[in-house]
N, C-alpha and C positions, 0 to 999 in steps of 0.2 A: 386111498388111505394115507399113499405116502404125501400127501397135501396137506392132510388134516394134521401135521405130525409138527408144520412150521405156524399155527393158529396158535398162537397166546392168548387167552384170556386173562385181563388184570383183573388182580384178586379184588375185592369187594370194595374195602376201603378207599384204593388209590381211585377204582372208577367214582364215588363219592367224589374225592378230590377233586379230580376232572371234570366233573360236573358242576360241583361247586364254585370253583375256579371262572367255570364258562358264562356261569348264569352271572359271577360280581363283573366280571370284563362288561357283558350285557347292559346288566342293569346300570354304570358306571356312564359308556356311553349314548344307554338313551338320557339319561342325567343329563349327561355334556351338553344331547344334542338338544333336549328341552330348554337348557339354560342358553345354547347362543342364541335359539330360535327367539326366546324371550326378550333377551339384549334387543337384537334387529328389533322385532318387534314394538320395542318399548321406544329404541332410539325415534322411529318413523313419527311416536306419538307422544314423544316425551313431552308432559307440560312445560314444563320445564323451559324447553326450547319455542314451545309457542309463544310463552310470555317474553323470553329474552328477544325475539322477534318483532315482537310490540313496543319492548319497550327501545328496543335500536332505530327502529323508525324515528319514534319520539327524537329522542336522543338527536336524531340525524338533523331534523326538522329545526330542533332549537338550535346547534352548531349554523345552520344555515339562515337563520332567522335573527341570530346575532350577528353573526355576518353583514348581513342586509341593516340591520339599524345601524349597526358600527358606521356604516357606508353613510346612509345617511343621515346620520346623528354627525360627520366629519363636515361634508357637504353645506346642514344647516349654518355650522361654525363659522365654517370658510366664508357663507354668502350672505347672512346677518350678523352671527355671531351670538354669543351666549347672552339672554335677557341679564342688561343688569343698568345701573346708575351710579354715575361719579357724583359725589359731593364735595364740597370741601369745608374741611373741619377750623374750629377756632382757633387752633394754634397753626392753621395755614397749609397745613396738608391736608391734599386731596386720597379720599379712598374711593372706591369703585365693589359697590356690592352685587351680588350676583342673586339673591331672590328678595321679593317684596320683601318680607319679614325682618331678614337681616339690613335690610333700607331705614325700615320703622320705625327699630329697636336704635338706630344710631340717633336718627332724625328724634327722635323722645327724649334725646341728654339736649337738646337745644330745641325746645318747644319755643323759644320769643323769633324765630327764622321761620317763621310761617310761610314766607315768597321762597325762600330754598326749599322748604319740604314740599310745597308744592310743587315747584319744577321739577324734581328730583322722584315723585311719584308718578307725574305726566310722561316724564322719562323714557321712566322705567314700563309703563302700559304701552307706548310707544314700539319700544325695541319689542317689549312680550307681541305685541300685536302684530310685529313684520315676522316674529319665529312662529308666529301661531299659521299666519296665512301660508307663508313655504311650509312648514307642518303636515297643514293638511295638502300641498298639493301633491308632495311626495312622499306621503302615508307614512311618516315616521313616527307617529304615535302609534298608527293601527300597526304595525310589526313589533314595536316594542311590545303592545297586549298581546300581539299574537306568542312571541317567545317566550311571555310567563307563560302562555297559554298550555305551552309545548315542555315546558320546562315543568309546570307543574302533572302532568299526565306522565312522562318519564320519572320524575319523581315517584308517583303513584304507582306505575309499573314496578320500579326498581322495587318497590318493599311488598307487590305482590310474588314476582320473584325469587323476592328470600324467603315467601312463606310457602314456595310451592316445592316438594320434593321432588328430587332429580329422579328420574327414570331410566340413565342412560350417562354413558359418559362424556357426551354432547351435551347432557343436562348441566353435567359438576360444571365443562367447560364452559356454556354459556355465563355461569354463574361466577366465574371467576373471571371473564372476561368482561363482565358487567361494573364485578368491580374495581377492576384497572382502568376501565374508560374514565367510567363515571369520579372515580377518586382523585383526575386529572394527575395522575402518576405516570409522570416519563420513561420513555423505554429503558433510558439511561440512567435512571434513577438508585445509587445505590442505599437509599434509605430505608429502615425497616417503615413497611413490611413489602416493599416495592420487588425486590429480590427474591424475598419467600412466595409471593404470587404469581408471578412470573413464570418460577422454577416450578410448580405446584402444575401449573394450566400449559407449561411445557413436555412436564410429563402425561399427563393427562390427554393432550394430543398426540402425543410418542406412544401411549399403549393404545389408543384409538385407532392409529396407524398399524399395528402391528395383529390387533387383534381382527380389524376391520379394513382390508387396504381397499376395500370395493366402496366404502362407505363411509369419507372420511371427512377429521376435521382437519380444520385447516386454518391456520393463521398468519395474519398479515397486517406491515403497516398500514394505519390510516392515512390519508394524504395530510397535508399540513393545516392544522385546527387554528380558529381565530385567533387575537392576539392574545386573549382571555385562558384560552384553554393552553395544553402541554401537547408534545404529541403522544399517543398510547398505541394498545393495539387495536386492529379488529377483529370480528373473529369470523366466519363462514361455517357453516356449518349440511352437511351433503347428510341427506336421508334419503334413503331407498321410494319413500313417498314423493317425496319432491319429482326426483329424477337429475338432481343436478343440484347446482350450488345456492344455499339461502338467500 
């Protein structure tokens, strides 16, 4: 009996309390643990990141594919050089025009020089016909079509993209990573809005890290972009689906 003398029974209310208290902590972290379960979940499958995926290939392909005409669009320069015709005019200067049209439209103020216009459009079919033959044999036309080709599909991507909601904070980040590439905005850029997006997909990788260090994004310079482009970022993106980096 002398045991039963140190048993406390709390009075009614505070056990209420106690229990009350118990079940909000509960119910609080199955909450939590529904919602990261979700995040992981959603990051694995975020549209979001599928399409950013698509459309960085693209994206890659046209960089590379302008690259490649660049080279030999230089090349054709160097070894015929740009279709065009010298004539020369009646006050005794000679010009040098660079397509038919602009040849025609000169050759039209002196229609009685029929033996100059003629030579002068012989020329010109001439030098077109030695760019046409190297043309085709080092497919500097077929790469040109090919980079609208690539340019237009990353275009088409990028504004499927914006119409796809984020699921994931991989999602925001793809999507602000999409458009710092794409806006040819330098790293060192300090022009609005260059600085706010930057800062924005910086933080946005800074909470990704912290919430998520098993699963992370991650950013990094792109190597050095044609002469056309700036340099920007890229971005990588690690889901648990994958097993590894994008």
């Amino acid at each position: 009996m002398g045991d039963s003398d140190n048993i406390t029974t709390l009075p009614l209310v505070t056990r209420r309390r106690v229990l009350a208290g118990t079940a909000i902590a509960m119910a609080a972290w199955q909450s939590t643990a529904v919602a990261r379960n979700d995040l992981e979940k959603d990051r694995s499958t975020d549209s979001a990141v599928a399409v950013w995926r698509k459309w960085q290939a693209a994206h890659e392909e046209t960089e590379r594919l302008c690259r490649q005409q660049q080279r030999l669009e230089r090349k054709l320069a160097e070894t015929v050089g740009f279709p065009c015709a010298t004539i020369l005019l009646r006050d005794g200067e000679s010009v040098t025009l660079y397509s038919l049209r602009a040849l025609r439209d000169v050759l039209d103020l002196n229609p009685e020089d029929v033996a100059m216009s003629a030579k002068a459009e012989t020329d010109f079919a001439a030098h077109q016909a030695r760019w046409d033959a190297l043309d085709k044999e080092i497919g500097y036309s077929a790469t040109l079509r090919a980079e609208r080709e690539a340019a237009d599909r990353a275009e088409d991507l990028l504004e499927m993209l914006s119409e796809t909601p984020a699921a994931s904070l991989a999602g925001v980040a793809a999507k602000l990573d999409a458009v710092l590439r794409e806006g040819d905005l330098s790293e060192g850029s300090d022009e609005f809005p260059c600085p706010q997006i930057r800062s924005a997909l910086d933080d946005v990788i800074r909470i990704g890290q912290r919430l998520f260090p098993e699963q992370m994004l991650a950013s990094e310079m792109l190597q050095s972009k044609p002469a056309r482009k700036r340099e920007g970022r890229s971005l990588r993106v690690w889901t648990e689906a994958d097993g590894g980096p994008a």
